[in-house]
N, C-alpha and C positions, 0 to 999 in steps of 0.2 A: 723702684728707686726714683723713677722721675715725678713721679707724684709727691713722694716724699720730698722732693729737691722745693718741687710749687711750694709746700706748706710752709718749709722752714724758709724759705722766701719770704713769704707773708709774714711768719715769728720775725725774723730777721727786720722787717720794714716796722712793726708797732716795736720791740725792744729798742730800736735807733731812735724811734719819736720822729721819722721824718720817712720821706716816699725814698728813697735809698735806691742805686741801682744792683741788685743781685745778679751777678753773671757765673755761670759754673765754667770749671775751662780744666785743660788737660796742664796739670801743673804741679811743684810739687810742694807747695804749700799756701796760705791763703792773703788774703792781703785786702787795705784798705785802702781808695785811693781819696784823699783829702779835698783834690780841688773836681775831682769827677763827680764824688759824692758814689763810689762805686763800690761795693763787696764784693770779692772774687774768690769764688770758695774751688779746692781742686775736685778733681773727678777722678778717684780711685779706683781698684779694684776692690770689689764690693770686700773682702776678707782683711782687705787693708783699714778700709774706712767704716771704723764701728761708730754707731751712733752717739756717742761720746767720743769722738773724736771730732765729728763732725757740729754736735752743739758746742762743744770746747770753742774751734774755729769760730763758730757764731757770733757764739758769749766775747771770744779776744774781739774779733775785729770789730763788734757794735762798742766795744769799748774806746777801739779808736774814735768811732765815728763820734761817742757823745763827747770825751775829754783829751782828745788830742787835738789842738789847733793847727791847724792850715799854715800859720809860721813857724813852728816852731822849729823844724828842720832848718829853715831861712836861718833862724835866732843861730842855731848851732850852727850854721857854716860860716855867718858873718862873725863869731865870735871865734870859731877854730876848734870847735869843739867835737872829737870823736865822735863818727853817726853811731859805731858799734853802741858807742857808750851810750849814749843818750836812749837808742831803741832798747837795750835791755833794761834799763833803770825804766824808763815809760812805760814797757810791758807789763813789772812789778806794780807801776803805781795804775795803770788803768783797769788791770784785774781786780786789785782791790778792790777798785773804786765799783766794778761789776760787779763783784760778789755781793757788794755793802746793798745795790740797787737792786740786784736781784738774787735773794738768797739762795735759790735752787739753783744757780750758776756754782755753788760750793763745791758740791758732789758731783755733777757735772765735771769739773774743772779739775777733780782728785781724780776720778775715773779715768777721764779723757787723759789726761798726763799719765798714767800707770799707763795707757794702750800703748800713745806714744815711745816709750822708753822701751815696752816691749817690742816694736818693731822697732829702735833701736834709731826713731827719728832725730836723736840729736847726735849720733855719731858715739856714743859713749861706752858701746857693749867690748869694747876692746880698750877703753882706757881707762887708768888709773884718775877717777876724778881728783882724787886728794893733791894730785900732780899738777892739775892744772893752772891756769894762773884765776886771781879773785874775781875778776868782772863774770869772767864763765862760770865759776863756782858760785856766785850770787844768780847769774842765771839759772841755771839750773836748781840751784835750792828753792828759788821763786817760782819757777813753771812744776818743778816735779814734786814739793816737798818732803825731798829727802832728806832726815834731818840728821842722817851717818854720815852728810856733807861736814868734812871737817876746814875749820876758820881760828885762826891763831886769837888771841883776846883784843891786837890790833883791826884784825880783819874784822870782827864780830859787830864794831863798829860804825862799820863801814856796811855791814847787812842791817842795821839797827837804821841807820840816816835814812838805807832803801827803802824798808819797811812805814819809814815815818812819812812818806815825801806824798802831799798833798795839790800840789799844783806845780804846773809846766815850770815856770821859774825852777822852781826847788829842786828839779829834776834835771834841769841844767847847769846848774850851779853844784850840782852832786856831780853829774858828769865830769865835768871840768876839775873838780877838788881832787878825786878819787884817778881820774888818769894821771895828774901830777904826784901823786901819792904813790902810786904805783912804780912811777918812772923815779921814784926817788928809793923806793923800799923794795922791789924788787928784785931778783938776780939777772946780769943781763942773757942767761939762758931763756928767761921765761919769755915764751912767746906774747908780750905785751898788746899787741892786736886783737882785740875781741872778735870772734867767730871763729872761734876751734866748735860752738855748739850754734845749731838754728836758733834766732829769734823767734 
């Protein structure tokens, strides 16, 4: 395992295109830090963390590293804008944009997301997705591609903008549209807070 940790260290530092700091740590999911320049992958139990979970992890966070800017969170606090929001919408557009750059991050990225689901990392084995509210239902259809995911023909819309969003702007400005849309078309049961599921 820890040989294997060195190598995809090294994968991890030539997919970024930059010296990247890779640190492994007892945690319970992975993370990019922007102004560190740091990849923090967790350390599992080996039956937990199948090797497609682990280049998954890779593939998302060199995504941050090459297409998430360093203000962008700034842009979203100074304008008011939902972090939920903005980090699932980003995670749709930086995967993307990984796959587009590296194709074998594809299959990767379907694997890695089946393992996921089956240990039940985003909380979902006991709930009714169809129930949940939109933001989390686009998450999820983004990371997992489930596509029994059901979306009203307004909602579909709104997974259609996800899908199209090309740069930081557009991805804030989808945040911002789509939480007000929500807080207007919504019932006020539905828990409106994104993170009923893990980014």
């Amino acid at each position: 395992m820890v040989h294997m940790m060195k190598n995809k260290s090294t994968l991890a530092k030539l997919m970024s295109e930059e010296d990247i700091f890779v640190v492994h740590k007892q945690m319970e999911t992975a993370y990019f830090d922007s102004k560190k320049r740091e990849l923090g992958l967790p350390i599992w139990k080996d039956e937990e963390m199948t090797a497609d979970i682990y280049d998954l992890m890779v593939g998302h966070e060199i995504g941050h590293a090459l297409w998430t800017p360093l203000d962008m969170l700034e842009s979203a606090a100074i304008r008011k804008i939902d972090h939920g929001f903005v980090n699932i919408l980003e995670d749709a557009r930086i995967e993307k944009k990984a796959k587009r750059k590296y194709p074998g991050l594809v299959g990767v990225f379907n694997r890695g997301y089946v393992d996921l689901v089956k240990k039940d990392f985003f909380g979902t084995a006991k709930k009714n997705i169809d129930s949940m509210n939109l933001i989390d239902r686009i998450n999820l259809f983004f990371k997992s591609g489930d596509t029994t995911i059901s979306f009203s023909d307004e909602e579909k819309v709104w997974v259609e903008k996800t899908a199209a969003t090309e740069t930081p702007d557009e991805v804030l400005d989808l945040a911002e549209e789509l939480y007000a849309w929500m807080e207007e078309n919504e019932s006020e049961t539905d828990n409106h807070d994104s993170g009923d599921s893990p980014s």
